[in-house]
N, CA and C atoms of all chains as a GROMACS GRO file, in nm:
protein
  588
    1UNK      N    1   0.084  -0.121   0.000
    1UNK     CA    2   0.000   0.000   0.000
    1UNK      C    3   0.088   0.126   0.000
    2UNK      N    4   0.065   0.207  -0.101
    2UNK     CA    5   0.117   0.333  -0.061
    2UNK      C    6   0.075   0.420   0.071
    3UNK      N    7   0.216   0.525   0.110
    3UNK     CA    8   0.176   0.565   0.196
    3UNK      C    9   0.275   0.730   0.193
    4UNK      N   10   0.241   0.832   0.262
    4UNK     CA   11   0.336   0.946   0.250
    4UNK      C   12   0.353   0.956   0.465
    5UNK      N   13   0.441   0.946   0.479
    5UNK     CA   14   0.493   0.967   0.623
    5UNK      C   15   0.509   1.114   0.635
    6UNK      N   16   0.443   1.191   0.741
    6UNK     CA   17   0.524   1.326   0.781
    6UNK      C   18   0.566   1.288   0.933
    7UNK      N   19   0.713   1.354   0.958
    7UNK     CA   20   0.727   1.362   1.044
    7UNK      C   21   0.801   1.507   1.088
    8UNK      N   22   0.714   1.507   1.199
    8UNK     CA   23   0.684   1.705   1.264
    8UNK      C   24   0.763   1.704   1.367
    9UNK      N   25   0.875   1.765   1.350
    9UNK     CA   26   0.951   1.799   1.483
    9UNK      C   27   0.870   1.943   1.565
   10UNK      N   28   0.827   1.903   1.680
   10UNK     CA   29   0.723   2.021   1.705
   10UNK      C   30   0.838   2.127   1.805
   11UNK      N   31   0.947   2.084   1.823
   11UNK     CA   32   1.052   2.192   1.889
   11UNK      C   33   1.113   2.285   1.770
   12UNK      N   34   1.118   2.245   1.697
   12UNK     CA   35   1.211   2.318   1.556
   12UNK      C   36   1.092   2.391   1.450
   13UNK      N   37   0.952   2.318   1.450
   13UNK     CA   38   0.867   2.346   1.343
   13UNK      C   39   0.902   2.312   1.208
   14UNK      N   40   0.967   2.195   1.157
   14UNK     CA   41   0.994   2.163   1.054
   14UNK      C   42   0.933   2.014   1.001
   15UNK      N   43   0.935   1.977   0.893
   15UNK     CA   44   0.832   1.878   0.829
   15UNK      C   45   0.928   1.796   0.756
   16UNK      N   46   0.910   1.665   0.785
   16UNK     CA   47   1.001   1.566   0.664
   16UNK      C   48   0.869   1.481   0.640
   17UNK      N   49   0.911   1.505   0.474
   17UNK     CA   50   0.792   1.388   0.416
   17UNK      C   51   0.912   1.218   0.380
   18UNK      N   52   0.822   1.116   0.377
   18UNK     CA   53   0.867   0.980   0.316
   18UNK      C   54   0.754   0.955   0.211
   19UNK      N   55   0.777   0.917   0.108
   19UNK     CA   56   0.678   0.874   0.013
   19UNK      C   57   0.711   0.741  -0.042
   20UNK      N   58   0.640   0.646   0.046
   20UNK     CA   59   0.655   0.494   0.017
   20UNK      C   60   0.563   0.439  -0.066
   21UNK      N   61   0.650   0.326  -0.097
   21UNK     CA   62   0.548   0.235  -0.196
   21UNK      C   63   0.534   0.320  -0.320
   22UNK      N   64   0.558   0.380  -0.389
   22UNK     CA   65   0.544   0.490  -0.516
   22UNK      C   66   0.631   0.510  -0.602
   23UNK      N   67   0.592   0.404  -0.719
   23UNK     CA   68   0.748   0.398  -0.824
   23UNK      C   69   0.757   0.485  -0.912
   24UNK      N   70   0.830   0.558  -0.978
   24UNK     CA   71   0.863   0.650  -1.074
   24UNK      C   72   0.707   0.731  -1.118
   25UNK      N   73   0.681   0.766  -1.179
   25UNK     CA   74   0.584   0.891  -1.257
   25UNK      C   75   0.514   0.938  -1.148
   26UNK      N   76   0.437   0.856  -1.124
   26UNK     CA   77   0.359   0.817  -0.974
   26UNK      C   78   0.366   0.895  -0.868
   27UNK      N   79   0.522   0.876  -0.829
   27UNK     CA   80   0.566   0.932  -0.693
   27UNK      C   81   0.617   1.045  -0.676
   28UNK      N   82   0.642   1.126  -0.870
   28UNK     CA   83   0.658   1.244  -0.858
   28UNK      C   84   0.536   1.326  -0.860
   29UNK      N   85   0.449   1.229  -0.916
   29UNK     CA   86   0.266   1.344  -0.905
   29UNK      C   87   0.242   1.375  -0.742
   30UNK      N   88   0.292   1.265  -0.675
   30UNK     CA   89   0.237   1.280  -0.538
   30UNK      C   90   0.360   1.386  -0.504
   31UNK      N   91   0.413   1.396  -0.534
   31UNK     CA   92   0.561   1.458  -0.473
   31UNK      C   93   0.518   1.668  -0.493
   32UNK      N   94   0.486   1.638  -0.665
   32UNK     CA   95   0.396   1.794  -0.652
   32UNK      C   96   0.354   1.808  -0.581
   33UNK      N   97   0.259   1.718  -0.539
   33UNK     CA   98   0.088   1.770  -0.455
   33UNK      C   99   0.149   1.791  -0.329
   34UNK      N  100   0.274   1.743  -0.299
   34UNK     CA  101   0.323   1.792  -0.131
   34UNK      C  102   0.382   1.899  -0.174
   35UNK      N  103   0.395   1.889  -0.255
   35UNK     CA  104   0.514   2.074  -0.275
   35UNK      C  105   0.436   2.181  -0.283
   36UNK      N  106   0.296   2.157  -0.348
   36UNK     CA  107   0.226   2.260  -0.345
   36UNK      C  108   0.160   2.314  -0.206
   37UNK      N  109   0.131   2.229  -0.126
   37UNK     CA  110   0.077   2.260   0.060
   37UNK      C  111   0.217   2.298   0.121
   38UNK      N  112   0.331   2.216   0.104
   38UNK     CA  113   0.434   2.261   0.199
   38UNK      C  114   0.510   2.335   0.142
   39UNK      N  115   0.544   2.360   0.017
   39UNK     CA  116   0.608   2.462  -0.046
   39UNK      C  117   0.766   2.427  -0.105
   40UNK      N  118   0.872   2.484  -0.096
   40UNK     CA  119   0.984   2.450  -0.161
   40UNK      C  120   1.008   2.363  -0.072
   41UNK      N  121   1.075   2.225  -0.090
   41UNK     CA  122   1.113   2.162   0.002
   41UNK      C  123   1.332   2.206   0.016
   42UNK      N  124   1.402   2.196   0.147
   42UNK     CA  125   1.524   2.218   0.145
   42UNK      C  126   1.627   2.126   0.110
   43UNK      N  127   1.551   1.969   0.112
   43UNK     CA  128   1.589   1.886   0.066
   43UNK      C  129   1.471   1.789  -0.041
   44UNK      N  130   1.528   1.730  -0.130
   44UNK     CA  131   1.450   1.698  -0.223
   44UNK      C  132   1.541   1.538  -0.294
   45UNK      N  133   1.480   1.448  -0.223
   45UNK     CA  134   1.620   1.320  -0.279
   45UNK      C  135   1.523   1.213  -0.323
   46UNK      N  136   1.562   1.156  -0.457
   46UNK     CA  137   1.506   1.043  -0.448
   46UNK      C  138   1.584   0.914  -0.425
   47UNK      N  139   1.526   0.796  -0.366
   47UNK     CA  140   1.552   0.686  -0.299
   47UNK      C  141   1.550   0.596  -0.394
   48UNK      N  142   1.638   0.467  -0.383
   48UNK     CA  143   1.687   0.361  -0.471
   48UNK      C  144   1.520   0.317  -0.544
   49UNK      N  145   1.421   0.290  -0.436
   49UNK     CA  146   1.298   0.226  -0.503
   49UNK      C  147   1.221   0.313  -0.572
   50UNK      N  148   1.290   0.415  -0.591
   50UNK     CA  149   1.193   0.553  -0.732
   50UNK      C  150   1.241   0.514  -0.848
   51UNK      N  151   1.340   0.446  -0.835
   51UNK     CA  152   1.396   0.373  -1.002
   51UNK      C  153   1.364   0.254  -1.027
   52UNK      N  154   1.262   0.216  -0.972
   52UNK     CA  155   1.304   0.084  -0.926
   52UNK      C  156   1.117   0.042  -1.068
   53UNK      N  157   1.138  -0.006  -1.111
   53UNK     CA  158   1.045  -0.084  -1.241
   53UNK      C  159   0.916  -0.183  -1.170
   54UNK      N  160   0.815  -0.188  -1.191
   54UNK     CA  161   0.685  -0.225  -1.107
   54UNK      C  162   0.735  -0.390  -1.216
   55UNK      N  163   0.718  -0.463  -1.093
   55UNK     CA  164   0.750  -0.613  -1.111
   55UNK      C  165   0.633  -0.646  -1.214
   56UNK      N  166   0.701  -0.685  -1.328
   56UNK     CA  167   0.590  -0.805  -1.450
   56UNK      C  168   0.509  -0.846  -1.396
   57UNK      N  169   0.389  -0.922  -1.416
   57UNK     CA  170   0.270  -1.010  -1.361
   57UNK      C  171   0.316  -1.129  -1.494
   58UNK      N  172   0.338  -1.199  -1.386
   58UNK     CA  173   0.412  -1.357  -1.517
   58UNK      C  174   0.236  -1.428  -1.518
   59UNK      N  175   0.320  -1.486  -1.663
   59UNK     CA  176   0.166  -1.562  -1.699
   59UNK      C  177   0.193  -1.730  -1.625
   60UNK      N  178   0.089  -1.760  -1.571
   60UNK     CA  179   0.100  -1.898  -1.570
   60UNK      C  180  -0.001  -1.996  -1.686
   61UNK      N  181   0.104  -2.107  -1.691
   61UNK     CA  182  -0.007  -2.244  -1.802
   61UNK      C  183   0.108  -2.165  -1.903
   62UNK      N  184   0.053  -2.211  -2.006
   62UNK     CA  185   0.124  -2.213  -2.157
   62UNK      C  186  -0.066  -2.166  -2.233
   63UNK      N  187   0.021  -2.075  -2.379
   63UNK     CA  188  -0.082  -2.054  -2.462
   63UNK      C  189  -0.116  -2.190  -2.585
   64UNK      N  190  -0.039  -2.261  -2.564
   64UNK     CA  191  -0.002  -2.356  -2.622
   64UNK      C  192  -0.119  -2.441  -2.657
   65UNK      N  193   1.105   0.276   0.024
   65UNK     CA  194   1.092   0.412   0.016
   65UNK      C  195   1.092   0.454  -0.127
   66UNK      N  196   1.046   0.582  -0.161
   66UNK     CA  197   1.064   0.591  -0.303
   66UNK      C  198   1.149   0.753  -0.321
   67UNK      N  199   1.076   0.842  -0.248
   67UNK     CA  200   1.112   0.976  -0.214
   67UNK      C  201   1.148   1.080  -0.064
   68UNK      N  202   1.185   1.090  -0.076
   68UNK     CA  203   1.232   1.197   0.088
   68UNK      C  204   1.253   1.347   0.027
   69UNK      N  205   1.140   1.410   0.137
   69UNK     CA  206   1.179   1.599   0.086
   69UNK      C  207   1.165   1.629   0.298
   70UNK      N  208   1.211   1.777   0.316
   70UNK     CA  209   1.220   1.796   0.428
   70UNK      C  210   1.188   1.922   0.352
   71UNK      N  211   1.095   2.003   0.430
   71UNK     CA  212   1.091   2.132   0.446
   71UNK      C  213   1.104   2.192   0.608
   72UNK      N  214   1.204   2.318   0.584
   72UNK     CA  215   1.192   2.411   0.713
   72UNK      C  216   1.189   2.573   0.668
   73UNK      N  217   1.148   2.605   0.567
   73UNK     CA  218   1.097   2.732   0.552
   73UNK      C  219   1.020   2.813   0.664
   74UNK      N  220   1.028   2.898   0.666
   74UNK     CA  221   0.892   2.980   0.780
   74UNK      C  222   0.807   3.023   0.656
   75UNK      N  223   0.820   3.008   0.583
   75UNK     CA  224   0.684   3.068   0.468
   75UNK      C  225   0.568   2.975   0.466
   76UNK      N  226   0.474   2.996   0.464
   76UNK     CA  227   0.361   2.949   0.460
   76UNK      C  228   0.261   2.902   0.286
   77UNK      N  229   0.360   2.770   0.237
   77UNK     CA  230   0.304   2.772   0.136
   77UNK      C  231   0.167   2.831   0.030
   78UNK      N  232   0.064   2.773   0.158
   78UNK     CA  233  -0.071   2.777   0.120
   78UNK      C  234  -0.181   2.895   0.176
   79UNK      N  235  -0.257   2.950   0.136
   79UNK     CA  236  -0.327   3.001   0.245
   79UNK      C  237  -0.445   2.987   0.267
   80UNK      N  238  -0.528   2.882   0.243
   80UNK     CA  239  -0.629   2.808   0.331
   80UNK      C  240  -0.569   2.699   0.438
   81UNK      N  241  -0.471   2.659   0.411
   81UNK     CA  242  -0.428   2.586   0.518
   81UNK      C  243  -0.306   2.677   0.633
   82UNK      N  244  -0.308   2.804   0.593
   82UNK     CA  245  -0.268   2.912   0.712
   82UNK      C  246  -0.336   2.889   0.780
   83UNK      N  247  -0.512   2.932   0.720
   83UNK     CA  248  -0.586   3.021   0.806
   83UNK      C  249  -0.648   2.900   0.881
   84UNK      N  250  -0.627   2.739   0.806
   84UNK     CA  251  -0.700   2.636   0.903
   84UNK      C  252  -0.632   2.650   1.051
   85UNK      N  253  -0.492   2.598   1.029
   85UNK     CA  254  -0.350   2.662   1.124
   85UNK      C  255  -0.374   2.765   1.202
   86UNK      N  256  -0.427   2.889   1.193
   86UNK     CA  257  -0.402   2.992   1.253
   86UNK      C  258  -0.581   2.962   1.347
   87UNK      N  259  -0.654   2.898   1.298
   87UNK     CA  260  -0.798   2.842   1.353
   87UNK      C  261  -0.800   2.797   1.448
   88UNK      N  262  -0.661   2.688   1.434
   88UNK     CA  263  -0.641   2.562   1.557
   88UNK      C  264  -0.568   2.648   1.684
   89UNK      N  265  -0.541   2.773   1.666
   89UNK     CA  266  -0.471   2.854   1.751
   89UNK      C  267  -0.565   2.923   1.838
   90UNK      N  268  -0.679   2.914   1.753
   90UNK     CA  269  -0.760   3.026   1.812
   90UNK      C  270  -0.774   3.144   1.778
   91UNK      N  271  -0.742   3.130   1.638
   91UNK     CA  272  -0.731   3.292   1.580
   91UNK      C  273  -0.784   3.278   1.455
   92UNK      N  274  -0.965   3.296   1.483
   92UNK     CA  275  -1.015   3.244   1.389
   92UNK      C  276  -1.072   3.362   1.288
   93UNK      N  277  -1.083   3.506   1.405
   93UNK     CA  278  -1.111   3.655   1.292
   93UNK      C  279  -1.023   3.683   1.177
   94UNK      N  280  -1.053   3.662   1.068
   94UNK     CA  281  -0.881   3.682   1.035
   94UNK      C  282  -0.982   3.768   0.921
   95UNK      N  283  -0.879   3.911   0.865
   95UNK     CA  284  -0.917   4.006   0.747
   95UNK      C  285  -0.804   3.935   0.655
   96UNK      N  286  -0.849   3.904   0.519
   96UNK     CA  287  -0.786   3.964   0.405
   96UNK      C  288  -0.786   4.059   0.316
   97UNK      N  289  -0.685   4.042   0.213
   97UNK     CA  290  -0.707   4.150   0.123
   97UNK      C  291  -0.557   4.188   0.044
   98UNK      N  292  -0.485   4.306  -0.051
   98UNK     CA  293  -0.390   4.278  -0.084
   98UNK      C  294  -0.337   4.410  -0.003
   99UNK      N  295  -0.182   4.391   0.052
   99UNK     CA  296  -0.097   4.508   0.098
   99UNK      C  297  -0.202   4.623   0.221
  100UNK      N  298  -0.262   4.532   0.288
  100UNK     CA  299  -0.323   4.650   0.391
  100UNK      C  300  -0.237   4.655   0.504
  101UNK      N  301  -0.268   4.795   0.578
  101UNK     CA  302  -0.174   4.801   0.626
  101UNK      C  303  -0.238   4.788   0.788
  102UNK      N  304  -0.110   4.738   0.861
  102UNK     CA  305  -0.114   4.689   0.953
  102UNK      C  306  -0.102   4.788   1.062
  103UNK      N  307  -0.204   4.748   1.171
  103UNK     CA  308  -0.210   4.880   1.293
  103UNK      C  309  -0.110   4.864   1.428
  104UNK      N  310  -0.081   4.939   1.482
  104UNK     CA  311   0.044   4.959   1.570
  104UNK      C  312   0.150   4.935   1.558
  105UNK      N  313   0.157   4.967   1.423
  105UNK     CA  314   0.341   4.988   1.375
  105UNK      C  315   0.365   5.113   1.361
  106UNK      N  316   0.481   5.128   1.449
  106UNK     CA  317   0.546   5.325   1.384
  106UNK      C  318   0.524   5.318   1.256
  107UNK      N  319   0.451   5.466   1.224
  107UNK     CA  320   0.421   5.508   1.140
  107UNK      C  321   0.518   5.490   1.012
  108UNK      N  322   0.720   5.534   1.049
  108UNK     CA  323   0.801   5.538   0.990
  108UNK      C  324   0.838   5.396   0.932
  109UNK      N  325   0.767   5.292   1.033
  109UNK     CA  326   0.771   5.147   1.005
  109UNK      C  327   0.678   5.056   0.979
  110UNK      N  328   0.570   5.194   0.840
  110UNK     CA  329   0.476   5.105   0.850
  110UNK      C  330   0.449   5.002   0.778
  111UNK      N  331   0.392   4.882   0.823
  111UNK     CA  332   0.433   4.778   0.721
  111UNK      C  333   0.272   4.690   0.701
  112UNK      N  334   0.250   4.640   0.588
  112UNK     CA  335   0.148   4.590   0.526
  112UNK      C  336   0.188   4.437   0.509
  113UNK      N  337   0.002   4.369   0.463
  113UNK     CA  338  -0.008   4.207   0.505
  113UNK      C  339  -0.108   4.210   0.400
  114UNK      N  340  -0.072   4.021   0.350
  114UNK     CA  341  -0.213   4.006   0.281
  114UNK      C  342  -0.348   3.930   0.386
  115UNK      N  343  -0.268   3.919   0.480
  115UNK     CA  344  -0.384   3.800   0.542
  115UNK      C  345  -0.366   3.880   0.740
  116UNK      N  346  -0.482   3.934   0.773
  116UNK     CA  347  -0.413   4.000   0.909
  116UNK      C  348  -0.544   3.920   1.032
  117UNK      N  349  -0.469   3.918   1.157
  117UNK     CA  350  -0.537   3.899   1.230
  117UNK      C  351  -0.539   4.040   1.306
  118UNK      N  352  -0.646   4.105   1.330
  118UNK     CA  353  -0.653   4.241   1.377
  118UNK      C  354  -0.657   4.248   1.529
  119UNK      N  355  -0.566   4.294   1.589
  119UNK     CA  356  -0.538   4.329   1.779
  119UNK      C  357  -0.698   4.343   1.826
  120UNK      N  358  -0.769   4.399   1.754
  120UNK     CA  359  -0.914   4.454   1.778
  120UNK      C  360  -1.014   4.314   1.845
  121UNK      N  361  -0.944   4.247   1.741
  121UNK     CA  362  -1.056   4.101   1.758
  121UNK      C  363  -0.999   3.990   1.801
  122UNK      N  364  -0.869   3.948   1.881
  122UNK     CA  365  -0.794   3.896   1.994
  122UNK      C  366  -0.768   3.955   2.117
  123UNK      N  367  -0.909   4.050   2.205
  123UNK     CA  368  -0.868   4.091   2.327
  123UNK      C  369  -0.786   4.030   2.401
  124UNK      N  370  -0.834   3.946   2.393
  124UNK     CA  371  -0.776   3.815   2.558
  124UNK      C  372  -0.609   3.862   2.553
  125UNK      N  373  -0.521   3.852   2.381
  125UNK     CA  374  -0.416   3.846   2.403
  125UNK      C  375  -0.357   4.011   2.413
  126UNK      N  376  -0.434   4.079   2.411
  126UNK     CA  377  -0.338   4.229   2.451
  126UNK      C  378  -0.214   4.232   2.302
  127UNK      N  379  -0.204   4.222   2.228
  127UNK     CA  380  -0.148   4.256   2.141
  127UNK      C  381  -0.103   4.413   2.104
  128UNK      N  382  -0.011   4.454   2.084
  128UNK     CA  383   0.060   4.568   2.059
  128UNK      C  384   0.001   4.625   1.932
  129UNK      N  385   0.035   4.518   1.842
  129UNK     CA  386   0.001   4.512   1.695
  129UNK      C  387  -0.082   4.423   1.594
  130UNK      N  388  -0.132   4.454   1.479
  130UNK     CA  389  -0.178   4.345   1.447
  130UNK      C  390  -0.103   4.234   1.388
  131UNK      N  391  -0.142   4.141   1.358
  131UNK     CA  392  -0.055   4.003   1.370
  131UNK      C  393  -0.047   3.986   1.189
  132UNK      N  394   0.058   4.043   1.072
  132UNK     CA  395   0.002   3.974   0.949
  132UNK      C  396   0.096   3.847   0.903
  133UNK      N  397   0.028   3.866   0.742
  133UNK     CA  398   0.125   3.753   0.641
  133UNK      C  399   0.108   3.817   0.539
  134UNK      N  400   0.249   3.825   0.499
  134UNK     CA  401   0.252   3.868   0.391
  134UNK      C  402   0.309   3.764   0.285
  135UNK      N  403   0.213   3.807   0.145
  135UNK     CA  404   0.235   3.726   0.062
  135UNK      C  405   0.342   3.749  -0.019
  136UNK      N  406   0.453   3.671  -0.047
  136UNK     CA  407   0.597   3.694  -0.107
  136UNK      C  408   0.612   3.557  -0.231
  137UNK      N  409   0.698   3.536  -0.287
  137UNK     CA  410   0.704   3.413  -0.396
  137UNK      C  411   0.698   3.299  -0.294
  138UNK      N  412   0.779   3.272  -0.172
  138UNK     CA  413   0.766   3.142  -0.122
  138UNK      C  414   0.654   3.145  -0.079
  139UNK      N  415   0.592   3.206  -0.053
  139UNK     CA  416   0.477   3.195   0.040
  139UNK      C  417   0.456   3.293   0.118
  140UNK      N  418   0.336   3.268   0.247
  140UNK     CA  419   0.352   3.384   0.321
  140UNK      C  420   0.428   3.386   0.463
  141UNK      N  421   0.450   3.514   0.442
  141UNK     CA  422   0.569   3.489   0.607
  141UNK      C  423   0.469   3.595   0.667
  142UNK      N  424   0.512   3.533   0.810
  142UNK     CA  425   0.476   3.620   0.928
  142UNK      C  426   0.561   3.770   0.961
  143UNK      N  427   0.420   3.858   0.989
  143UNK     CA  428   0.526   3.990   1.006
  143UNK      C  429   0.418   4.054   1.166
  144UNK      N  430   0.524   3.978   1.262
  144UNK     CA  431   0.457   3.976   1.416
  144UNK      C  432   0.552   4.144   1.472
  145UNK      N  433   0.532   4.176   1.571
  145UNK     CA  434   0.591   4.255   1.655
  145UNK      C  435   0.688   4.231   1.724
  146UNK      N  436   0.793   4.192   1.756
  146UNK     CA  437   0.907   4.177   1.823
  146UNK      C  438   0.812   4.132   2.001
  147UNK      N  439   0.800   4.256   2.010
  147UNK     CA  440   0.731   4.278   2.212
  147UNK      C  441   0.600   4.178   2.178
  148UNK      N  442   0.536   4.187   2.079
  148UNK     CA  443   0.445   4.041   2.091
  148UNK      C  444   0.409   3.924   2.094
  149UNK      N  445   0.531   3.881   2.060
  149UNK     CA  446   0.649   3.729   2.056
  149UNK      C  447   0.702   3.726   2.155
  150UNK      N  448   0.759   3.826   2.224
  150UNK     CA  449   0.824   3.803   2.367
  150UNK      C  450   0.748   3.780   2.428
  151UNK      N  451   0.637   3.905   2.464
  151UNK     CA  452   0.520   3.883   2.612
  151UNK      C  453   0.355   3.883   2.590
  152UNK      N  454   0.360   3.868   2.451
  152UNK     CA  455   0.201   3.847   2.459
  152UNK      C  456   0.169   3.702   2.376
  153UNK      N  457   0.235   3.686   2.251
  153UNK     CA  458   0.181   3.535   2.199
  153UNK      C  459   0.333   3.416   2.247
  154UNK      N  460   0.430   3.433   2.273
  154UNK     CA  461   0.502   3.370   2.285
  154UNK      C  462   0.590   3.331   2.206
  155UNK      N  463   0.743   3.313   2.217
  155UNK     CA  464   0.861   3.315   2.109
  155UNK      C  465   0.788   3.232   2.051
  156UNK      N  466   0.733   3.093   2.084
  156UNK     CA  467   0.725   2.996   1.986
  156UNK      C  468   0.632   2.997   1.874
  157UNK      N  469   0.541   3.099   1.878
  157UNK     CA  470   0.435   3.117   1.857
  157UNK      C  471   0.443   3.084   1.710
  158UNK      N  472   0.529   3.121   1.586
  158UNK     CA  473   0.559   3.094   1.469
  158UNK      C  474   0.569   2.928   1.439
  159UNK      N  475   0.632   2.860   1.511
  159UNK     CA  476   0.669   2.723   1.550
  159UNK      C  477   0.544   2.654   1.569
  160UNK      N  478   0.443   2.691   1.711
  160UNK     CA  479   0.350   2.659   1.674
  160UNK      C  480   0.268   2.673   1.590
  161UNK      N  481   0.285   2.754   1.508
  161UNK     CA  482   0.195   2.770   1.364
  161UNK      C  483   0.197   2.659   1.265
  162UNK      N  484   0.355   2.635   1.292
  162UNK     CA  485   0.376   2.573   1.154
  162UNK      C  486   0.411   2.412   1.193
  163UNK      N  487   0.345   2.392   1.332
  163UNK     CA  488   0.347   2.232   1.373
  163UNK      C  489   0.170   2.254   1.299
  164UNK      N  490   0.096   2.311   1.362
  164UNK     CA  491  -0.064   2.282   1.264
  164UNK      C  492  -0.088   2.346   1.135
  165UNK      N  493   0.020   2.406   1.078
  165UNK     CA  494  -0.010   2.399   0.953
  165UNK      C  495   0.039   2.267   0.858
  166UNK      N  496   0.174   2.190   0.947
  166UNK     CA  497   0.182   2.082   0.878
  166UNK      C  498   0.086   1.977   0.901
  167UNK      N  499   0.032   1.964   1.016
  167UNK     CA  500  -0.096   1.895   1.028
  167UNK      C  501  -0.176   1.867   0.940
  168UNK      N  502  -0.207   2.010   0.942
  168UNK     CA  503  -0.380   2.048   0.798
  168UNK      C  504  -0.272   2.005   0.666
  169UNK      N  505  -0.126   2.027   0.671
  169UNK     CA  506  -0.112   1.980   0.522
  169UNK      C  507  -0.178   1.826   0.481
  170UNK      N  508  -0.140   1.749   0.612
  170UNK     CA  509  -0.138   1.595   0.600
  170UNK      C  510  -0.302   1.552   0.597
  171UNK      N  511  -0.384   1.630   0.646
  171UNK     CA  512  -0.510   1.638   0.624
  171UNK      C  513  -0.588   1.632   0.501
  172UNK      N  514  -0.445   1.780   0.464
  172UNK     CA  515  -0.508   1.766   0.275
  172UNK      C  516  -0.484   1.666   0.216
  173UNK      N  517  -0.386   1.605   0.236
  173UNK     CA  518  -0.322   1.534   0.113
  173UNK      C  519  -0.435   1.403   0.131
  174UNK      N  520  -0.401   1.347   0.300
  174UNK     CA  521  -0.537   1.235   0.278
  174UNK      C  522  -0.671   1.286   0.208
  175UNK      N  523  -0.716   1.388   0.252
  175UNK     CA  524  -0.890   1.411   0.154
  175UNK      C  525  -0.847   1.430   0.014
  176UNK      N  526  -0.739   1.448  -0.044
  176UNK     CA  527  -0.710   1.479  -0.204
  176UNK      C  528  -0.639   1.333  -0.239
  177UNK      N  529  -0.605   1.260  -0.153
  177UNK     CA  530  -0.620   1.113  -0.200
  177UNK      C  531  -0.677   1.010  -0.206
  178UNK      N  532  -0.781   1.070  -0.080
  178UNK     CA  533  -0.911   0.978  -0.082
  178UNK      C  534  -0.799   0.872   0.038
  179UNK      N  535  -0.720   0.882   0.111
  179UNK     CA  536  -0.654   0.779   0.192
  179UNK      C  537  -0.695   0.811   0.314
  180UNK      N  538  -0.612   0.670   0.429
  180UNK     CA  539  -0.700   0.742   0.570
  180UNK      C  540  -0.536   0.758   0.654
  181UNK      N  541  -0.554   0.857   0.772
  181UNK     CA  542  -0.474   0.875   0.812
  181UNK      C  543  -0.453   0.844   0.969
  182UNK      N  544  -0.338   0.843   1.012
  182UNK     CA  545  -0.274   0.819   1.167
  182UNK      C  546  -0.202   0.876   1.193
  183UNK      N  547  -0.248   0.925   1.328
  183UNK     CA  548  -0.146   1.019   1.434
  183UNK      C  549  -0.093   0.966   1.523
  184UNK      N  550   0.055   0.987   1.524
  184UNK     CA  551   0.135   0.914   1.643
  184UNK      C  552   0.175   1.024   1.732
  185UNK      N  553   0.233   1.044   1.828
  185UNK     CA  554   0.262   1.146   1.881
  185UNK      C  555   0.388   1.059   2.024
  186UNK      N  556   0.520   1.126   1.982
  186UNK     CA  557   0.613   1.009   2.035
  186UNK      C  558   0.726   1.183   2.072
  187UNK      N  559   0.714   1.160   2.156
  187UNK     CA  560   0.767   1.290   2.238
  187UNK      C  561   0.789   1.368   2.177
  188UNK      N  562   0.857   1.466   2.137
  188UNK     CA  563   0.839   1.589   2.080
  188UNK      C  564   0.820   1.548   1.932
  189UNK      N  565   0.801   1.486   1.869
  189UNK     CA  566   0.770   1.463   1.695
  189UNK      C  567   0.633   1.425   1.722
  190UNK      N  568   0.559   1.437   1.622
  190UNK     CA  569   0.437   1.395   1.511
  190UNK      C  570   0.429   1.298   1.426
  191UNK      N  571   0.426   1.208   1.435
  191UNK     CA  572   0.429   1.101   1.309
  191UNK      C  573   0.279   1.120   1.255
  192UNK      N  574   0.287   1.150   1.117
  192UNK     CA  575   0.109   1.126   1.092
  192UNK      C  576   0.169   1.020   0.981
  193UNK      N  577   0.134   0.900   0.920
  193UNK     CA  578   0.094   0.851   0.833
  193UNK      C  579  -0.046   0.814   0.740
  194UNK      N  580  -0.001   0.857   0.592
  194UNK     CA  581  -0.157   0.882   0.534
  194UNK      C  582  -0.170   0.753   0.436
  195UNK      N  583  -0.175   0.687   0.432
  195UNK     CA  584  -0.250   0.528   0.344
  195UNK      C  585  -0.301   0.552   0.239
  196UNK      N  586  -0.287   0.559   0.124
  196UNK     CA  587  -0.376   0.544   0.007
  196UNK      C  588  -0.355   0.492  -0.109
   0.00000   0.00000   0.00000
């Protein structure tokens, strides 16, 4: 399941997002839609599983 | 994981989710409008807001001045009084703004994803996670 994590340091007032489960095109639409409520972010990184290719659905049996 | 962003701006991206923010405070009179200008500032220092909470309509807090935001490219920043941060709303008072404005962000994003969300609360951090 996708999911977007904030975590609020409430001594500092600052916001870190995680945007899990969300492979490439996907995770940058969601990635706008946080930029637009929270604004420029100071850091901006993407993580090994944003490159990462949505696994085939293998066929089982033969067409045979 | 797929993405990581951190914001610590004091600008206030949005401004319906200011004024939700500035709601949860208790500062729910709020005037807008563009460049008005703000009351109990020296004259020589007088300075204008797009979004104001007016001293008039927060008795309780005795305010010097009125409280604005002004709208700039990042967003809007707070333009408080120095003496009203010290002894009437409190240094943190910006800080707390922008712990419930990230709140209402995480609010939005679940109702604009249609996902559901969870609040953790683990000593001084916020964990919200939103599902969708």
């Amino acid at each position: 399941m996708a999911e977007i994590e904030f975590t609020i340091d409430t001594e500092k007032g600052t916001c870190e997002t995680k945007i899990n489960g969300v492979q490439g095109p996907a995770c940058e639409k969601t990635a706008q839609q946080l930029k637009q409520v929270l604004g420029t972010p100071t850091t901006d990184r993407k993580t090994a599983d944003y490159h990462a290719w949505p696994t085939p659905k293998r066929l089982v049996g033969s067409n045979e | 994981m797929s993405k990581y962003m951190s914001f610590d701006s004091h600008a206030f991206a949005n401004g319906d989710l200011l004024l939700e923010a500035l709601s949860e405070l208790g500062l729910t009179t709020v005037t807008q409008g563009k460049e008005l200008v703000l009351d109990g500032w020296d004259k020589r220092n007088a300075r204008t807001a797009d979004i104001i909470i007016r001293r008039k309509d927060v008795t309780a807090h005795h305010l010097l001045a009125d409280i604005g935001f002004q709208k700039t490219a990042s967003g809007y920043v707070a333009v408080i009084d120095d003496m009203d941060l010290d002894y009437r709303l409190g240094k943190d008072f910006v800080v707390r703004l922008q712990n419930q404005y990230h709140e209402a962000a995480a609010r939005k994003m679940a109702k604009k994803l249609g996902g559901s969300l969870v609040k953790e609360r683990i000593g001084k951090t916020i964990k919200i996670r939103v599902r969708f």
